[in-house]
C-alpha positions in Angstrom: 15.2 -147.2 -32.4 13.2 -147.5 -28.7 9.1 -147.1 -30.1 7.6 -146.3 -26.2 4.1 -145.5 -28.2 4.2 -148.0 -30.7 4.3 -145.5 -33.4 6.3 -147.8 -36.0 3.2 -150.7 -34.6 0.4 -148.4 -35.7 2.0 -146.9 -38.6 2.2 -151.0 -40.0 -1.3 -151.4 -39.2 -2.4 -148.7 -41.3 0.0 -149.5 -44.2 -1.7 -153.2 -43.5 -5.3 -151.5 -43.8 -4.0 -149.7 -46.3 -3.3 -152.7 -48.5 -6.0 -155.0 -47.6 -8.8 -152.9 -47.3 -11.6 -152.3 -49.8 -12.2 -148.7 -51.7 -10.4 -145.6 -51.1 -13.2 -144.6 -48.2 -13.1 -147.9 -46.0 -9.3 -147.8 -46.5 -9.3 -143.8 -45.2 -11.4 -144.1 -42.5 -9.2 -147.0 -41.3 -6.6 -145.1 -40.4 -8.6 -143.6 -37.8 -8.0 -146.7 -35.8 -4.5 -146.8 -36.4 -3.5 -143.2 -36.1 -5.6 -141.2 -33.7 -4.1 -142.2 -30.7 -0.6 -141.0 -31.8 0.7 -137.7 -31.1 2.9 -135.5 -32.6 5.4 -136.1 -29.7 5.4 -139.5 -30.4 7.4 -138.3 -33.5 11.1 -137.6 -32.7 12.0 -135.8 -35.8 10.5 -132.9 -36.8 10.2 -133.5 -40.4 8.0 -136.6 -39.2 6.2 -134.6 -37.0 5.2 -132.2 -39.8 4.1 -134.9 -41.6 2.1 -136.4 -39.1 0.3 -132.9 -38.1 -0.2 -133.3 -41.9 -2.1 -136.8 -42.0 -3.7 -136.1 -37.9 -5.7 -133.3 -39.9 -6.6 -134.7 -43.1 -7.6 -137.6 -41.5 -9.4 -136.0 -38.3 -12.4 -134.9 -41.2 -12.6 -137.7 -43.3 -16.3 -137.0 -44.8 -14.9 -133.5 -45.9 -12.0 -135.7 -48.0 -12.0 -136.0 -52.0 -10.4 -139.3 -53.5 -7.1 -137.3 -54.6 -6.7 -136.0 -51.0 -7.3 -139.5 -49.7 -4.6 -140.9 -52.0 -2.0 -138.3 -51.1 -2.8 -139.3 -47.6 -1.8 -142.4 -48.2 1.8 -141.6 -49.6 1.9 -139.3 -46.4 1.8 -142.2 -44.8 4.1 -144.7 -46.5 6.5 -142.0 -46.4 5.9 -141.8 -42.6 6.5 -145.1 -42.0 9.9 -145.3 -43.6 10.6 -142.4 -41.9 9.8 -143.8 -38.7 11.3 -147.7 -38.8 14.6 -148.6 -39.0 14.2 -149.8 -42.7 15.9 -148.1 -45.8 12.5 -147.8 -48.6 14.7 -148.8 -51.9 13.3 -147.0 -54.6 
C-alpha cells in the first residue's frame, strides 16, 4: 500500500508513544504530535476514516478527557493502525 502522508509512519509513532510513554496523560497528549497533522483524506477507507474523525476529536481536547476515554482512545488507535498497514493483527 503507497503511504504519500506517512499515515502508517505516524500511526507507529503513536503506538511507539503509546507503549513507552509514562501515565495515561503524557501518553494522550502524545498523540498530538503524532496525529494532528493527518487528515481524514489521508485515510482511504472509510471505515478508517470514521475512526480517525473519532480519535482527531477526542484527542483535539485532551484536558476535557477522563482516563476511560483516554484508554478507549488508545484501542481507536491500535485498531487504526492495523487497519492502515499491510499487517494481519492475529488475535
Amino acid at each position: 500500500m503507497k503511504d504519500p502522508h506517512n499515515t502508517v509512519q505516524r500511526l507507529s509513532g503513536a503506538l511507539e508513544s503509546l507503549a513507552t510513554g509514562v501515565g495515561d496523560r503524557e501518553r494522550f497528549e502524545s498523540l498530538l504530535t503524532w496525529l494532528m497533522p493527518l487528515r481524514p483524506e489521508d485515510f482511504p477507507a472509510e471505515d478508517a476514516r470514521e475512526l480517525f474523525q473519532k480519535i482527531h476529536d477526542r484527542v483535539g481536547a485532551p484536558s476535557g478527557v477522563g482516563n476511560d476515554e483516554m484508554r478507549e482512545c488508545f484501542s481507536w488507535v491500535w485498531s487504526l493502525y492495523w487497519m492502515m498497514s499491510s499487517n494481519n493483527e492475529h488475535k
